[in-house]
Biotite code that builds the C-alpha atoms (Angstrom):
import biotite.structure as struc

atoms = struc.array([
    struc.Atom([-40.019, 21.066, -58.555], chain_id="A", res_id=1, res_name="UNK", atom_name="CA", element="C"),
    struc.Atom([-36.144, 21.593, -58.779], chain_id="A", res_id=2, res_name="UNK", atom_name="CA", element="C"),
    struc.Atom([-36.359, 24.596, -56.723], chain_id="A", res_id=3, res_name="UNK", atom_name="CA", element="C"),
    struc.Atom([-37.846, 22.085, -53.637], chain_id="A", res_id=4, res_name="UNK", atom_name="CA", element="C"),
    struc.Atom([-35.493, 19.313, -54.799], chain_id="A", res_id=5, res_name="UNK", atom_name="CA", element="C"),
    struc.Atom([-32.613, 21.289, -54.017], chain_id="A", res_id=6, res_name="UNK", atom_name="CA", element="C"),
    struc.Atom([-32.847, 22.843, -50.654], chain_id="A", res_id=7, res_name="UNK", atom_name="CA", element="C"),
    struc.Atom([-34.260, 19.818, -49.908], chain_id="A", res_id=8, res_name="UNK", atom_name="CA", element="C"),
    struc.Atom([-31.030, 17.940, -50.828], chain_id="A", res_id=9, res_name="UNK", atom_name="CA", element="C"),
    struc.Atom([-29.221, 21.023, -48.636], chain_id="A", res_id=10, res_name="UNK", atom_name="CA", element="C"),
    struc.Atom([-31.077, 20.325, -45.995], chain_id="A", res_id=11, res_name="UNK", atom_name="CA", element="C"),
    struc.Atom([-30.987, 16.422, -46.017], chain_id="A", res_id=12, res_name="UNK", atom_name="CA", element="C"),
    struc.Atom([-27.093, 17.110, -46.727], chain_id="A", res_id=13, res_name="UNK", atom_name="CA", element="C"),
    struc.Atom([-26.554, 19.857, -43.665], chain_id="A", res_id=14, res_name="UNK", atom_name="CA", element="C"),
    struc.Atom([-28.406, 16.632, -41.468], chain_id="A", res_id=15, res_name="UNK", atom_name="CA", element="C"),
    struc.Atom([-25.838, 14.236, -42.514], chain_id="A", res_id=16, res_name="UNK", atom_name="CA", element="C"),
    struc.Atom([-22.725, 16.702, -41.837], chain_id="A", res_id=17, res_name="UNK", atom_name="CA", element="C"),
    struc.Atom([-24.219, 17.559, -38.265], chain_id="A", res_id=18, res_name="UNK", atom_name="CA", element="C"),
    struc.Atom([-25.142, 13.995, -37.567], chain_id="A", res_id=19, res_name="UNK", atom_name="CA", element="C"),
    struc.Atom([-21.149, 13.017, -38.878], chain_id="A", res_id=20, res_name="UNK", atom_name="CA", element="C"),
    struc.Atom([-19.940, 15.533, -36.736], chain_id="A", res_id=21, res_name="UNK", atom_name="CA", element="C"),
    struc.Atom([-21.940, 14.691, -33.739], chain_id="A", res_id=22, res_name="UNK", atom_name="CA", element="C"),
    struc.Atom([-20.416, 10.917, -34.230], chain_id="A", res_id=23, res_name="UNK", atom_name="CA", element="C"),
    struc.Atom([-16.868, 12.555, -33.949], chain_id="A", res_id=24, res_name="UNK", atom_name="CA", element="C"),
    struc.Atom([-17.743, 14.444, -30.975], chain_id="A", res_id=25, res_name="UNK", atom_name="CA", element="C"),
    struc.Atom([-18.721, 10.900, -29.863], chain_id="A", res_id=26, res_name="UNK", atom_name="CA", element="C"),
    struc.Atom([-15.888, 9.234, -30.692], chain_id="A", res_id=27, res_name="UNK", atom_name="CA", element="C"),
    struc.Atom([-13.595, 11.260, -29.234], chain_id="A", res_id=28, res_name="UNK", atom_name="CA", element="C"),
    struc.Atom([-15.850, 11.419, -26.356], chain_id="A", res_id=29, res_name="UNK", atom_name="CA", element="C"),
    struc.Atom([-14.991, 7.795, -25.557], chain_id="A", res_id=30, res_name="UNK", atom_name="CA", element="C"),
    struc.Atom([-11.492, 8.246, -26.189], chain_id="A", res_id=31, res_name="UNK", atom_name="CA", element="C"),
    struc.Atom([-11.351, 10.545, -23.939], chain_id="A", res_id=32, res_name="UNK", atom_name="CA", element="C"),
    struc.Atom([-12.938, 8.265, -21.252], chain_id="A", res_id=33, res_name="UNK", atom_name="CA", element="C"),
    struc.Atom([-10.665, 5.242, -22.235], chain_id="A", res_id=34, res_name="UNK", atom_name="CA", element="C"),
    struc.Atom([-7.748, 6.966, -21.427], chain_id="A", res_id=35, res_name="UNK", atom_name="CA", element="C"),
    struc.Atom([-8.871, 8.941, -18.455], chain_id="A", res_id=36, res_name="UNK", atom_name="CA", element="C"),
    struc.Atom([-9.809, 5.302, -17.532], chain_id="A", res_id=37, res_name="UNK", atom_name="CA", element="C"),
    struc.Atom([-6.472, 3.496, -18.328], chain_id="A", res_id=38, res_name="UNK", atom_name="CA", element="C"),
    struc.Atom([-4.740, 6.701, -16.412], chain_id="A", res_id=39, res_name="UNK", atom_name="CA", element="C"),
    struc.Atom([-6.572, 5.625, -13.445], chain_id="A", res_id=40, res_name="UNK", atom_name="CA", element="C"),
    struc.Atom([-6.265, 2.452, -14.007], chain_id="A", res_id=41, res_name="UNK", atom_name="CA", element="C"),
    struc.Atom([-2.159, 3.188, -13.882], chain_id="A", res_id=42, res_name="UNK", atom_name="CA", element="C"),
    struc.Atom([-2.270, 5.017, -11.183], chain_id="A", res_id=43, res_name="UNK", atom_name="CA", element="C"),
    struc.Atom([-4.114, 2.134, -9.497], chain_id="A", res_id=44, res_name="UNK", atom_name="CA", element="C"),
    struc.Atom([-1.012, -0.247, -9.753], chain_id="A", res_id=45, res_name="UNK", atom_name="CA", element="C"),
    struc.Atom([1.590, 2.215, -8.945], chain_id="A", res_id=46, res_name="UNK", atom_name="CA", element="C"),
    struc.Atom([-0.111, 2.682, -5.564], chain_id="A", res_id=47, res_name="UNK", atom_name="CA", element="C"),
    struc.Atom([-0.649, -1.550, -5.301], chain_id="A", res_id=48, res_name="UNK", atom_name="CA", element="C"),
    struc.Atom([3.578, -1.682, -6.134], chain_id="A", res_id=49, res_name="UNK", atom_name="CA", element="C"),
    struc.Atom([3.678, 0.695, -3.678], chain_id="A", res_id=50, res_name="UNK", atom_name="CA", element="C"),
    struc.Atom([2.065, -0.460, -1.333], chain_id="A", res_id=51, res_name="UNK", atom_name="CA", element="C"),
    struc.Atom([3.282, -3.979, -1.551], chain_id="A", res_id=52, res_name="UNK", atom_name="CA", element="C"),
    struc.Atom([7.182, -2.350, -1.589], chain_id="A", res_id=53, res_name="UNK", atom_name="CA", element="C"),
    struc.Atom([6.025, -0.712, 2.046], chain_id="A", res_id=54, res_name="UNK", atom_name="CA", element="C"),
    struc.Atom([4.417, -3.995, 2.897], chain_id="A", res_id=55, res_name="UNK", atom_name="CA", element="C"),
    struc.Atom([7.773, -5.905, 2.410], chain_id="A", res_id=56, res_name="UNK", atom_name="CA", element="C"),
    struc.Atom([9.700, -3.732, 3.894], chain_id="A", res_id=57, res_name="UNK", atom_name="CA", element="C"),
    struc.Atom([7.460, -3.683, 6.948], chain_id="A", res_id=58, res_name="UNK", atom_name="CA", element="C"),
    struc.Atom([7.248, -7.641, 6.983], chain_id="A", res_id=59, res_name="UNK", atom_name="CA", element="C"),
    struc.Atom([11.669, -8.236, 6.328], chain_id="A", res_id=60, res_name="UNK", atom_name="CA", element="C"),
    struc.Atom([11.418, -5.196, 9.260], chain_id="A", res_id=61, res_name="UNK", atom_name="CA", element="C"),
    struc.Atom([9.163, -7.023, 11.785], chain_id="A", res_id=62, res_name="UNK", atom_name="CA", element="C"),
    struc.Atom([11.433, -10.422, 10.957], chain_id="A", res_id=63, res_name="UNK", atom_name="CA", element="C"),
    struc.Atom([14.560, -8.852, 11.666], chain_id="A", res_id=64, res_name="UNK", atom_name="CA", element="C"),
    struc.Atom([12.836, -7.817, 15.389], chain_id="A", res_id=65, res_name="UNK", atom_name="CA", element="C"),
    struc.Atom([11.467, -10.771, 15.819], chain_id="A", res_id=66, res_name="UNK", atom_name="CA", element="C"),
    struc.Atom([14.912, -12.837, 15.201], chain_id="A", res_id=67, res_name="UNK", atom_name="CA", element="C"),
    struc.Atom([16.752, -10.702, 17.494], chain_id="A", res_id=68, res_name="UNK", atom_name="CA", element="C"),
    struc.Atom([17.801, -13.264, 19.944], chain_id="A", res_id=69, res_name="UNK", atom_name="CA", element="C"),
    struc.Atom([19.773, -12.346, 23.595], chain_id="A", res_id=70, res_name="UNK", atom_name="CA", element="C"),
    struc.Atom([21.446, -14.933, 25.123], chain_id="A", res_id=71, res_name="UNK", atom_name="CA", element="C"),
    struc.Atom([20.772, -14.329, 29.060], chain_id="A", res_id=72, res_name="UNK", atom_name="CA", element="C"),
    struc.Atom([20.968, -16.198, 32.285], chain_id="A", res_id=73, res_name="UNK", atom_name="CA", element="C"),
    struc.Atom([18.584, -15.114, 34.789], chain_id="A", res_id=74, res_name="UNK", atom_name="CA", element="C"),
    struc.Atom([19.113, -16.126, 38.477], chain_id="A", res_id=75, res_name="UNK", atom_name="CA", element="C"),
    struc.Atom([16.583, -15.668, 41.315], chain_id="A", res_id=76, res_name="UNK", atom_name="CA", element="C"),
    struc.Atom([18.824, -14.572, 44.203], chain_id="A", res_id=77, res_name="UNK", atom_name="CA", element="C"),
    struc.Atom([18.015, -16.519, 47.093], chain_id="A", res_id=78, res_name="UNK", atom_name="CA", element="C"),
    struc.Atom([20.236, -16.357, 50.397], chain_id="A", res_id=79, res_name="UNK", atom_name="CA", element="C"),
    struc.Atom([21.763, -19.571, 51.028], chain_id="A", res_id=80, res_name="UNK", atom_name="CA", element="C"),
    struc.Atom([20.900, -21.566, 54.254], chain_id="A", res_id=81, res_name="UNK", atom_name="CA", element="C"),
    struc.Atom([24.414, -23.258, 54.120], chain_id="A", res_id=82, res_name="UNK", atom_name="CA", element="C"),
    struc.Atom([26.462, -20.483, 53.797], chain_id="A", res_id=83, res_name="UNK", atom_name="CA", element="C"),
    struc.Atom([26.911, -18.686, 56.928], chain_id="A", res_id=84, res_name="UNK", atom_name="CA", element="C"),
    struc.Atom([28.001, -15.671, 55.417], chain_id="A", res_id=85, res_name="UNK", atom_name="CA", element="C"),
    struc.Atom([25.421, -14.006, 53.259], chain_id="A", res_id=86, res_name="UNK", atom_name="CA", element="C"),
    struc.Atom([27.314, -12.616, 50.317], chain_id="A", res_id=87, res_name="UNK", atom_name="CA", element="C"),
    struc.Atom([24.264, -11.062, 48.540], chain_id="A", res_id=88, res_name="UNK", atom_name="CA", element="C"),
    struc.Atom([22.778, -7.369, 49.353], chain_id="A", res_id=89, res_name="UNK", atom_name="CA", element="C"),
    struc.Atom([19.715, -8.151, 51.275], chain_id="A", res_id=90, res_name="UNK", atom_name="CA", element="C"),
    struc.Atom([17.725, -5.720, 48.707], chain_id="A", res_id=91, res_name="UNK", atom_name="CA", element="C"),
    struc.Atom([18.131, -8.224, 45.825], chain_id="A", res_id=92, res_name="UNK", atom_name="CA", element="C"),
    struc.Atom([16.738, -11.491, 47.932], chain_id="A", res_id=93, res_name="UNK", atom_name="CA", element="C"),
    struc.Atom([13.621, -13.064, 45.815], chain_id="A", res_id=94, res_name="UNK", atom_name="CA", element="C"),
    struc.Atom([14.585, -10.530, 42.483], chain_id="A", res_id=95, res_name="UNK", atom_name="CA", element="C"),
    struc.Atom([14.978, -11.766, 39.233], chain_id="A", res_id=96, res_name="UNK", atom_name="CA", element="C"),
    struc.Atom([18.426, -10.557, 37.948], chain_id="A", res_id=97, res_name="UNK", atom_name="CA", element="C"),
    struc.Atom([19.438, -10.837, 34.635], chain_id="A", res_id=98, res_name="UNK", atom_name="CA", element="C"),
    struc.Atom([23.239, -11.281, 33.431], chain_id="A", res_id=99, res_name="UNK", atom_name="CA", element="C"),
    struc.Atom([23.932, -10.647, 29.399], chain_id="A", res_id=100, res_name="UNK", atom_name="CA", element="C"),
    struc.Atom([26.246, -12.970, 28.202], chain_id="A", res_id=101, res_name="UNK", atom_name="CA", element="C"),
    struc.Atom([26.889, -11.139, 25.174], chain_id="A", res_id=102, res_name="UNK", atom_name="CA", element="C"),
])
């Protein structure tokens, strides 16, 4: 009966070392995926500061068109029934002509 106790015991003690070893594998399994998933997770909010830098700069862009002002007179040239003497080119009669006053 020793004989079977013993190989027994070997074998029962060969289970326990596999099934140990399996839960390392396991472990470090998971570990694995944690920081794969934190990586990602990383790399997901350097593309959102990213994105919101380009967004800002787009926006302070698009404000800065947008307040662009000109100041300019525009005149519809028209000839003038009182004055005699037509001073303006016939061409530009019933044009919209703009002067910058800048």
């Amino acid at each position: 009966m020793m004989v079977r106790y013993r190989p027994r015991l070997r074998e029962r003690e060969e289970e326990e070392e596999e099934e140990e070893e399996e839960e390392e594998e396991e472990e470090e399994e998971e570990e694995e995926e944690e920081e794969e998933e934190e990586e990602e997770e990383e790399e997901e909010e350097e593309k959102e500061e990213e994105n919101k830098m380009i967004n800002t700069t787009l926006k302070r862009k698009r404000s800065m068109k947008e307040n662009r002002t000109f100041n300019l007179d525009a005149t519809v040239i028209t000839r003038d029934d009182d004055d005699d003497e037509a001073s303006y080119d016939p061409r530009w009669l019933g044009k919209l002509v703009f002067f910058n006053d800048t």
